[in-house]
N, C-alpha and C positions, 0 to 999 in steps of 0.2 A: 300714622301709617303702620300695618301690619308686615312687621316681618314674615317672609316668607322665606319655611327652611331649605335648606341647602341638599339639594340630590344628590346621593352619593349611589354608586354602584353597586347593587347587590350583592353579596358577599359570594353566592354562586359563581356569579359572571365571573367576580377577580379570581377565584378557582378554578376554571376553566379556561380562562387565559393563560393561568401560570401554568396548566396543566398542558394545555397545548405550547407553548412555548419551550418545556423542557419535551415533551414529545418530541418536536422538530428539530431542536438540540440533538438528542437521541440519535434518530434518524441521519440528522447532519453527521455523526462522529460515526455512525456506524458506516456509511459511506463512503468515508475517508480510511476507515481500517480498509474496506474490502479494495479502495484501489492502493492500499499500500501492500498489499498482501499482494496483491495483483503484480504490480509492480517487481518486490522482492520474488517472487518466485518467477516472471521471467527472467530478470536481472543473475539469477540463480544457475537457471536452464541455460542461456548463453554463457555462460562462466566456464560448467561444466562441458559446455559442446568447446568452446575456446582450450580447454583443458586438455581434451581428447586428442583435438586435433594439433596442437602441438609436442604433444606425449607421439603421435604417429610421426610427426617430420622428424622429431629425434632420432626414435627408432630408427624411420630411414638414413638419419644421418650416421648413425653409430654404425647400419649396415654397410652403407658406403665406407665410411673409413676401413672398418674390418676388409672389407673385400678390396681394397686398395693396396692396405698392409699384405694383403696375401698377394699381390702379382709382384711385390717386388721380390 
């Protein structure tokens, strides 16, 4: 009986797999940056608007006091 050799994958093919595979990798990580960036800069923008707006109750409260101290 004739052995009959054993077919292996073109050496292309396996380059082209590993090639698309880190492509998709790629792809996958750069996706994940842009919702993390996404992310962090609303998380940012709310920080700052949270910021402001308790920086104004202050104010109104330190005007309160002032204006209180003055009627007595």
């Amino acid at each position: 009986m004739k052995e009959q050799p054993i077919e292996t994958a073109p050496i292309e093919v396996v380059n082209d797999t590993i090639t698309n595979i880190f492509t998709y990798a790629n792809y996958f990580l750069v996706a994940g940056l842009v919702v993390l960036l996404t992310y962090m800069t609303i998380r940012d923008f709310r920080k700052k608007q949270r910021e402001k707006k308790l920086a104004k109750e202050r104010e109104e409260y330190n005007r309160f006091e002032e204006n209180d101290k003055t009627d007595l």
